[in-house]
C-alpha positions in Angstrom: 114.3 114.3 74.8 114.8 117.4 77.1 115.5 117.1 81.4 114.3 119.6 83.0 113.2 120.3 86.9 110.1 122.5 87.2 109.5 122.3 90.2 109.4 125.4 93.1 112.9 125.5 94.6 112.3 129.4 96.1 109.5 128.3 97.7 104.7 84.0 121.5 104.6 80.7 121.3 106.1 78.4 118.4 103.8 78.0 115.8 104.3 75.6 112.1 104.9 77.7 109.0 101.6 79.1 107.4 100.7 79.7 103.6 100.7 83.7 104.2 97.2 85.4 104.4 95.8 86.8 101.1 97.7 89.6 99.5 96.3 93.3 99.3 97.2 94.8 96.3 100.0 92.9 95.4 101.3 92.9 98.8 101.2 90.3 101.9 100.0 91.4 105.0 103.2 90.1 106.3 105.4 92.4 103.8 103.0 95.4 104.9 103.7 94.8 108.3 107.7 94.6 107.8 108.1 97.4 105.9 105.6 99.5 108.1 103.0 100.5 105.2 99.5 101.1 106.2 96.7 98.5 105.8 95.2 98.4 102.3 91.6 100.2 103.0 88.3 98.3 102.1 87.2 98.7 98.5 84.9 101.0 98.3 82.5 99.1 95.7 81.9 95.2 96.1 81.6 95.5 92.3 84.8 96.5 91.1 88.7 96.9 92.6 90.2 98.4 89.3 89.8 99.6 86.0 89.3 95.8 84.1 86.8 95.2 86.7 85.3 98.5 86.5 84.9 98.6 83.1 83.6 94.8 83.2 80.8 96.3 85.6 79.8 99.0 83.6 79.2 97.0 80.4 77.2 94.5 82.5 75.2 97.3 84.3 74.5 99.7 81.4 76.2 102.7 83.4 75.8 105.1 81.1 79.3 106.9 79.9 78.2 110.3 80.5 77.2 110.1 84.1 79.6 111.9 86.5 80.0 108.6 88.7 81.3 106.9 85.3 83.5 109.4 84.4 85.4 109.9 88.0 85.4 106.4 88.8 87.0 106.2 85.4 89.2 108.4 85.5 90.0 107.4 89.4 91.2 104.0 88.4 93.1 105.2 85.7 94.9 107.9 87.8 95.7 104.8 90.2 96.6 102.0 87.6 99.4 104.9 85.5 100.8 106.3 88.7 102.5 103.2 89.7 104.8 103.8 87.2 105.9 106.8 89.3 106.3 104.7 92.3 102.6 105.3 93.5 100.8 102.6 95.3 97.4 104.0 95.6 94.2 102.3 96.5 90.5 104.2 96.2 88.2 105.1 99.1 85.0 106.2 99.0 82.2 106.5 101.2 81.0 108.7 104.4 84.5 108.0 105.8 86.9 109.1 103.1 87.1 112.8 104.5 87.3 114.0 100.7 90.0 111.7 99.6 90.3 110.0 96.7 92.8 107.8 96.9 95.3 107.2 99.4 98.8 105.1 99.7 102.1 105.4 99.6 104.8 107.2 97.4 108.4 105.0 96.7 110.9 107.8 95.8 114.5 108.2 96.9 117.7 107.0 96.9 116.8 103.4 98.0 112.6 103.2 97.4 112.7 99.8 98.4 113.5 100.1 102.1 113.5 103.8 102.5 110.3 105.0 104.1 107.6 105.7 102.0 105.9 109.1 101.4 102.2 108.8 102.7 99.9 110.6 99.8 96.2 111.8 99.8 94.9 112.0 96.4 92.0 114.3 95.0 91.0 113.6 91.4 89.4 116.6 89.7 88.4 115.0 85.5 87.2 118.3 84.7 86.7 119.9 81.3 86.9 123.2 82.3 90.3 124.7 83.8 91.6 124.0 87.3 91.5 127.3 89.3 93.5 127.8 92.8 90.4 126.9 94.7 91.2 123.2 94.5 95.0 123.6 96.0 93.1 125.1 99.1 90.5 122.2 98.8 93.5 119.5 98.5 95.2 121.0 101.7 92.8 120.9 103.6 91.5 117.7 102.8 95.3 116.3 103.5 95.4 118.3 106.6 92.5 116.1 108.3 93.1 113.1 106.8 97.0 113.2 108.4 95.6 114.2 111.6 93.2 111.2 111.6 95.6 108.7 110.2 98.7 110.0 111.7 97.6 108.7 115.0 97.1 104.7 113.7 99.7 104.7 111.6 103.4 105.6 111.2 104.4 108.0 108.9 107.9 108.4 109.3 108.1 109.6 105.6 105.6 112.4 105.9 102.6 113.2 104.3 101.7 115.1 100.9 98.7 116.1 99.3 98.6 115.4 95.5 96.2 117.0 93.0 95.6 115.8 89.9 93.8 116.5 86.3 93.4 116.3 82.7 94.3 120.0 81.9 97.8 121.9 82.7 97.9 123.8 85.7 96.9 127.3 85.5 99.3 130.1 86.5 96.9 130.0 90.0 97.5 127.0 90.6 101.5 127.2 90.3 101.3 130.5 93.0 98.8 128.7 95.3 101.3 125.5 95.6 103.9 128.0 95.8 102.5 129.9 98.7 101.3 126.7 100.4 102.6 125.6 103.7 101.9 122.2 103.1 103.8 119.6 100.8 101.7 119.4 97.8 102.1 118.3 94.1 100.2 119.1 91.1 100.2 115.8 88.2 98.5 116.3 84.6 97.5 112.6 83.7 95.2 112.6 80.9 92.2 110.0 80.4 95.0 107.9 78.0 96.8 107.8 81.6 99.6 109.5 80.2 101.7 111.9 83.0 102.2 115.1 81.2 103.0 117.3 83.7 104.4 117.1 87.3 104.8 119.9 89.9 105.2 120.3 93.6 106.5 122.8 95.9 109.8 123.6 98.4 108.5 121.5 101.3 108.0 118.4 99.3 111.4 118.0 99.0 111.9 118.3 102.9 109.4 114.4 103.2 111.0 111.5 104.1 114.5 111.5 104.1 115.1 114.1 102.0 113.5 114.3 98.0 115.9 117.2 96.3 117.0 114.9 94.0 113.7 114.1 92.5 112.8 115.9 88.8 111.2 115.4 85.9 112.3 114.0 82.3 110.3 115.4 79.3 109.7 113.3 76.2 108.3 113.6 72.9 107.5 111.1 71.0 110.2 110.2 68.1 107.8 111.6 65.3 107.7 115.0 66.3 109.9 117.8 66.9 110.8 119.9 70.4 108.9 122.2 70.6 111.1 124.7 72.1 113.6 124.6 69.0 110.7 126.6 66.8 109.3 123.5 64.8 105.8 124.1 63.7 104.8 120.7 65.8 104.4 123.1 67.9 101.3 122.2 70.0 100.6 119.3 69.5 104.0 118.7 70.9 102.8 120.0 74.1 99.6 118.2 74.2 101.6 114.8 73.3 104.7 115.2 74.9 105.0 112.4 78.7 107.5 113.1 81.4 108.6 110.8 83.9 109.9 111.5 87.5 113.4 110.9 87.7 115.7 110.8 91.0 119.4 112.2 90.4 118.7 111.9 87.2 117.8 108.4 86.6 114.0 107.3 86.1 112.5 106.5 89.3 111.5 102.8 90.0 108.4 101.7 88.9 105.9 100.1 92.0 106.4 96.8 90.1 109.8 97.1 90.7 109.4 98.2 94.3 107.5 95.5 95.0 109.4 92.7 93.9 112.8 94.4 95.6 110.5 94.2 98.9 110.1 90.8 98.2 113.2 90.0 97.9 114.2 91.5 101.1 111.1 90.0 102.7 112.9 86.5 101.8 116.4 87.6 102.9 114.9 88.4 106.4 113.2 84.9 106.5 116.4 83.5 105.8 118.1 85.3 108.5 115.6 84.1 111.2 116.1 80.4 109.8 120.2 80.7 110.0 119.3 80.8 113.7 117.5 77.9 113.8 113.9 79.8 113.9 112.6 78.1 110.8 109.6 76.4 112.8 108.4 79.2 113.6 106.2 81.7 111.3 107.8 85.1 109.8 104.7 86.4 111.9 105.6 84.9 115.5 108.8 86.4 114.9 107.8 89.7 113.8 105.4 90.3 116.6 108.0 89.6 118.9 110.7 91.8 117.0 108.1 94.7 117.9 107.3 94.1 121.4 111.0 93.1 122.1 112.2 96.2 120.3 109.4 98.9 120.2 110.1 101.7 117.5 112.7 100.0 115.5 112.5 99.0 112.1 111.8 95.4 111.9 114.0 95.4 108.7 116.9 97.5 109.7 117.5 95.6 113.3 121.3 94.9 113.9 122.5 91.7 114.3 122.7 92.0 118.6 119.3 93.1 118.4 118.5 89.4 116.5 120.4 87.8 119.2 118.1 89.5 121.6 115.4 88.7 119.7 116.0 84.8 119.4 117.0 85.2 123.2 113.2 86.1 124.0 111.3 83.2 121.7 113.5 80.7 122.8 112.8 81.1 126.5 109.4 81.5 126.1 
C-alpha cells in the first residue's frame, strides 16, 4: 500500500404528522430540503433508474451489447453506482435538456461531509477505446460552465461547482496540462467498466470549492498478490492496470455516500427532536421548515442557533 497525492498543487398553519413523501435516491424530500441539496432530476428513461434495472431491460429488450447506447448507458450507471464510494451522489440526465451532461449531483468531501456543504458536480462520461486527448477537458468546461450558469440561479451552491471527467484509460500527458491550465475546477477519474477507481486527478482551484478541499488525496492500493510496482518487481504492469486508489481526506479514507446518508439522517432526527422539545411535535418537520426559511431567509436550516428557534416557535405559535 503506497499514499500519495497527485494532484496539481502549482496550478403556516398546524398540520398532523405525515408519512414523508417518497424518497429520491435514497433521500427524502424533506432531508433534501434541510440540508439544501438540489432536487433529484427526472430519470431520463421510464425503463431503467440504475444498473440492475438497466441490465434487466436490456435482457428483456434484446439491446444488442455492441450498440453505443448499450455501452454508455452501461458504463453511465456503473460510473454512478462505484463513485458513491467516493462520496458521489450522482443521478443520470439525458435528453434535449441535459446541456451535455451526464450526470449531475453532489460531491461529500471534507472535514465534516455530513453537514458541510456539498460540492455540486457535472459529469461527462467518455467509455472510449481509444485514448483521451485534451479536447475533452475543453469539452467538460464548457459543458460545466453553462450548466452552473443555468442551475446556479435555482439552486444554492454554496459549495461550488466542478466539472468531473471520467474514462476507462489513464489520462494522457494532455490531459494532465489542459487541467492544469484550466481556469475552472475540474477532475479527471479512471473508473474502468469493473467500476474500479484507478486513477484520480484534479487541479489548484478544486481545492479552493466549498470550504476549503486541500486536505483531500489519494491512497494507492495493490492487491495483496502482487508486488509495488515502483520497487522493480516484474509485476510490473499489470500492477498498474490492477492497482485501485481511494480518495482520502487528511489522510483517512473519505466517507462513503452510504455513510453520508445515514449521518444526514441521523441529524435529520436530532432536528425533529429539537422542534418536539418545544412542544412542536403536532406539527410536520415540513410546516416547520418552511417557516424556518421565510422566518430566517439565507440561514442554514440545520445550523440555526438556539434564539433563532425561539424566534422561530415565536412565529408558528402566533399564527
Amino acid at each position: 500500500m503506497k499514499s500519495t497525492r497527485p494532484f496539481f498543487t502549482p496550478l403556516s398553519t398546524s398540520h398532523p404528522i405525515r408519512t414523508p413523501s417518497p424518497r429520491q435516491d435514497g433521500l427524502y424530500p424533506l432531508t433534501r430540503r434541510l440540508f439544501q441539496l438540489p432536487p433529484a432530476p427526472a430519470p431520463p428513461s421510464p425503463s431503467h433508474t440504475d444498473l440492475p434495472s438497466f441490465l434487466a431491460y436490456a435482457k428483456r429488450t434484446n439491446l444488442p451489447e455492441s450498440t453505443t447506447t448499450y455501452q454508455g448507458t452501461l458504463y453511465e450507471y456503473t460510473v454512478r453506482s462505484h463513485l458513491r464510494n467516493a462520496g458521489f451522489a450522482l443521478h443520470r440526465v439525458g435528453g434535449r435538456s441535459d446541456l451535455g451532461v451526464d450526470l449531475t449531483g453532489t460531491w461529500h468531501v471534507g472535514s465534516d461531509p455530513v453537514l458541510d456543504p456539498p460540492i455540486r458536480v457535472v459529469v461527462q462520461c467518455k467509455a472510449l477505446k481509444a485514448k483521451i486527448g485534451p479536447n475533452v477537458v475543453r469539452e467538460v468546461e464548457g459543458v460545466a460552465a453553462r450548466y452552473s450558469r443555468v442551475h446556479s440561479r435555482a439552486v444554492s451552491s454554496k459549495g461550488g461547482y466542478a466539472g468531473v471527467l471520467v474514462g476507462p484509460r489513464e489520462a494522457t500527458r494532455g490531459v494532465r496540462e489542459a487541467l492544469g491550465r484550466s481556469g475552472m475546477p475540474l477532475v479527471w477519474m479512471m473508473v474502468g467498466w469493473d467500476g474500479v477507481l484507478r486513477q484520480a486527478l484534479w487541479n489548484a482551484r478544486v481545492e479552493g470549492l466549498g470550504l476549503g478541499l486541500g486536505g483531500l488525496g489519494v491512497e494507492v492500493v495493490y492487491p495483496g498478490d502482487l508486488s509495488d510496482p515502483e520497487s522493480g518487481s516484474d509485476a510490473g504492469q499489470a500492477g498498474t492496470e490492477r492497482k485501485e486508489v481511494r480518495l482520502t481526506w487528511e489522510g483517512r479514507e473519505v466517507q462513503t455516500m452510504d455513510e453520508v446518508e445515514d449521518g444526514m439522517r441521523r441529524a435529520e432526527e436530532q432536528w425533529i427532536a429539537k422542534w418536539e422539545g418545544r412542544g412542536l411535535g403536532d406539527i410536520s418537520p415540513e410546516v416547520v421548515l418552511d417557516a424556518v426559511e421565510r422566518v430566517l431567509p439565507g440561514t442554514r436550516p440545520l445550523m440555526i442557533s438556539e434564539e433563532e428557534r425561539d424566534i422561530v416557535v415565536k412565529h408558528l405559535r402566533s399564527t
